[in-house]
N, C-alpha and C positions, 0 to 999 in steps of 0.2 A: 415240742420243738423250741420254743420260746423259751421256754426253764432252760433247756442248755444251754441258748446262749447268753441268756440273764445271765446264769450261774456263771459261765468260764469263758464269755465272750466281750462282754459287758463296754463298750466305749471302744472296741477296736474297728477301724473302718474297714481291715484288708477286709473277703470275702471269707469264708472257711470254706473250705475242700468239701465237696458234697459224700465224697466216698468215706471223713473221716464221722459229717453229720450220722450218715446211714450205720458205720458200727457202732457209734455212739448208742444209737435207738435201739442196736439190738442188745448191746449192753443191758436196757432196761427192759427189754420183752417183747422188742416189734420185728417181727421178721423184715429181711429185705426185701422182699415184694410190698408190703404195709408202708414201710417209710421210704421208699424212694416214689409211691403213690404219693405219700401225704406231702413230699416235697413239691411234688407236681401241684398239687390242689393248692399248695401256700402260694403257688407263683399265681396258679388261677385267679385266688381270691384275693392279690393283694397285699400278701402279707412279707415274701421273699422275692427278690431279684437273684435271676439266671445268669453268669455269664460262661463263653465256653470259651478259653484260652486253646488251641491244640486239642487235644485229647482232654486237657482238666476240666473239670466242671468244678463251680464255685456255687456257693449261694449266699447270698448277705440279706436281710434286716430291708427293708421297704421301709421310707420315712414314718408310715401307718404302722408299722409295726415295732419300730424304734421309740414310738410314742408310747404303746403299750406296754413297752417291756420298761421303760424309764417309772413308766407310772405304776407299774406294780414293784418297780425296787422304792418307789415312795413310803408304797403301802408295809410293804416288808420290813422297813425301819420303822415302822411307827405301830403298826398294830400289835400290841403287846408289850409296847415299850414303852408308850407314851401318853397316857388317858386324858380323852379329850376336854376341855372345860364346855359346862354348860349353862347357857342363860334363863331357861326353864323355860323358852319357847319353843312351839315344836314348828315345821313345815309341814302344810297340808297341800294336798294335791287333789283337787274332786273333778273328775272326768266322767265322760258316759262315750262309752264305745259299742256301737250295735251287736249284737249277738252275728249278724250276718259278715260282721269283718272279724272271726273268731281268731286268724293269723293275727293283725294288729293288736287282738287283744292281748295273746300269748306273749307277742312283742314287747308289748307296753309293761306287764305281769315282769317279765326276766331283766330289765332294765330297770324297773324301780327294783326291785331285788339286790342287783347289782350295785346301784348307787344309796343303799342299807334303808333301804326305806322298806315300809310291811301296811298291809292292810287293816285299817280299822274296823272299817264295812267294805262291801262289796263298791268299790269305785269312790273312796277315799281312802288315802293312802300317807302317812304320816313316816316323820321322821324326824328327833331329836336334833339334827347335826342342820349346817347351811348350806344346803345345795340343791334347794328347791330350784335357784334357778339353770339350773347344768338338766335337771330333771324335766322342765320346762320346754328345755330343747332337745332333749331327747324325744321326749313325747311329740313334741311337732313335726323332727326329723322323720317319725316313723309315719305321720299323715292323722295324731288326736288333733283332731281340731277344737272339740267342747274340751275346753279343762281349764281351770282354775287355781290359782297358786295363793297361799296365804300364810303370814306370820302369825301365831297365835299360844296363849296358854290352853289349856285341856283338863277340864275336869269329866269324869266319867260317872257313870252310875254302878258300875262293876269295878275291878282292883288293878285300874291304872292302863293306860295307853298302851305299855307296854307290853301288853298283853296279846297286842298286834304279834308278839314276837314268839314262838312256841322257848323259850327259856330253857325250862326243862329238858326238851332235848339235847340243846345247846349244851349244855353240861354233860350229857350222856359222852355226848360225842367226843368231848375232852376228855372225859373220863378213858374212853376207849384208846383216844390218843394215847394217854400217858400211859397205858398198859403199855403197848405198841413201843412208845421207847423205852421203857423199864426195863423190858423181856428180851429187846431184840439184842442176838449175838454178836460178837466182833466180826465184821467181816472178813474173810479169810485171803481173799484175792483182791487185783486194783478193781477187776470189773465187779466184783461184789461191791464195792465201797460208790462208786459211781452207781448200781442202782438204788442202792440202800439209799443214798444220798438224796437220789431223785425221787424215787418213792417220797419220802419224807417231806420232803419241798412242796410237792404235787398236794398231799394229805396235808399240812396247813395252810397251802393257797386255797384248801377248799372248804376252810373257815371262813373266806368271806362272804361266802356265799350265806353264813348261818349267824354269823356271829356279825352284827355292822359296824359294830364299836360301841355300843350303846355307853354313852355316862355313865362312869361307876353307881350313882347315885339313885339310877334306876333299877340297880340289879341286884340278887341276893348277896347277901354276904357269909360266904367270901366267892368272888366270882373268879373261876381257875384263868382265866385269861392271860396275865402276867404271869404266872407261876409256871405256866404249862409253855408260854411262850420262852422262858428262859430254860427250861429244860430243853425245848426242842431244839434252842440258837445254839446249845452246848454241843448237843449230839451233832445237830447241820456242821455244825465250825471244826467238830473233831473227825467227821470224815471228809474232810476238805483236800486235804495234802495228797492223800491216795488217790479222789478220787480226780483233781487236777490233774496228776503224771498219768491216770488211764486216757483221759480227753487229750493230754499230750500226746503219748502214744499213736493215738490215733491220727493227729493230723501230722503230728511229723512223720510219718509211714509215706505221708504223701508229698509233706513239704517240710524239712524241718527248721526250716527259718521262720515257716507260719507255728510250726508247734512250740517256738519261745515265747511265741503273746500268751495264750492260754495264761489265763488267773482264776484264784476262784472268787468266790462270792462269799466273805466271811458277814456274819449278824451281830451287830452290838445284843449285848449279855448286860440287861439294865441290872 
């Protein structure tokens, strides 16, 4: 839900038409019982604002959720395009969280993940980049009380820090990507363009989870991260046009002065 409106929504304050949300989603595979639930749970948790004009229902973007999507169009320009510099220090993070608060742990585990940090040992946790202190506060947010934050170099007894990082798969997993765009066919219809589109969006947003940006410096060479990200900005930016006039379609069926905002979301191509 968030991708689409990244994608074709991206700075417009109107609301969008819930009914044009809902074909949208099925476009990409979610039946309309699935996404007019999920639209519910978004308003539950925070993420979208309801309003009901008449008969229309609308739903727009929560400030919590406009943050999120800002910040992963950060992330979207930059991972792939732009490799980070590093001072050869790393962030360490040493905490202990009881076995008996195993939620808090789980918590603590998918947020350092999240903010590209990995485990050394078991409750120290490292990361080349600076933002020990955003991790800081995450961990506090969720109720770590023992933990410890520090700037430091790292030498190891074994083949480097980053070893924290399973690597090797991390390449697999590109690898599979690039098959994925190599192979896949023209789409033939708007709504094929518009899933194809979103598929593909979905599959490199779920690089970050695996890949955190690490320093060229630490990684094998040649590391596909650039190469694989300018293939995919290609493919993303070439089914753009179709896949906008289908997200047009769609809201202007309901409003068609709301389906002249609709834009897409094009990638710089380093």
């Amino acid at each position: 839900m968030l991708t689409l409106f990244g994608d074709y929504w991206l700075d417009i304050s109107d609301p969008m038409p819930s009914g044009a949300l809902v074909a949208a989603l099925g476009d990409i595979g979610m039946k309309e019982p699935a996404a007019r639930a999920t639209l519910s749970r978004m308003v539950r948790t925070g993420l979208l604002d309801l309003e009901r004009v008449g008969r229309r229902t609308t739903h727009s973007l929560t400030e919590r959720a406009t943050g999120i999507v800002r910040e992963e169009a950060d992330w979207l320009d930059a991972f792939g395009c732009h490799e980070p510099e590093w001072d050869g220090m790393w962030s360490v993070l040493a905490f202990s969280i009881p076995e008996s608060r195993r939620a808090v742990r789980h918590s603590a585990r998918s947020r350092l993940k999240w903010l590209g940090f990995a485990p050394l040992y078991d409750g120290v946790w490292i990361s080349p980049l600076r933002d020990d202190g955003e991790a800081m506060s995450q961990l506090r947010t969720i109720g770590v009380d023992d933990v410890t934050s520090m700037r430091a170099t790292l030498e190891t007894s074994f083949d480097g820090p980053a070893r924290a990082w399973d690597l090797a798969a991390v390449v697999r997993q590109y690898a599979d990507f690039e098959a994925e765009l190599t192979s896949a066919p023209d789409p033939g219809t708007l709504r094929d363009a518009l899933s194809e589109r979103s598929r593909l969006m979905l599959a490199w947003q779920a690089f970050r989870g695996v890949d955190p940006g690490l320093p060229i410096t630490l990684l094998p060479d040649p590391w596909p991260r650039v190469a694989i990200r300018a293939l995919f900005a290609g493919r993303y930016n070439a089914l753009g046009p179709a896949a906008e006039e289908r997200v047009r379609s769609h809201i202007a069926a309901i409003s068609p002065e709301l389906g002249e905002l609709v834009t897409e979301r094009r990638l710089a191509i380093s």
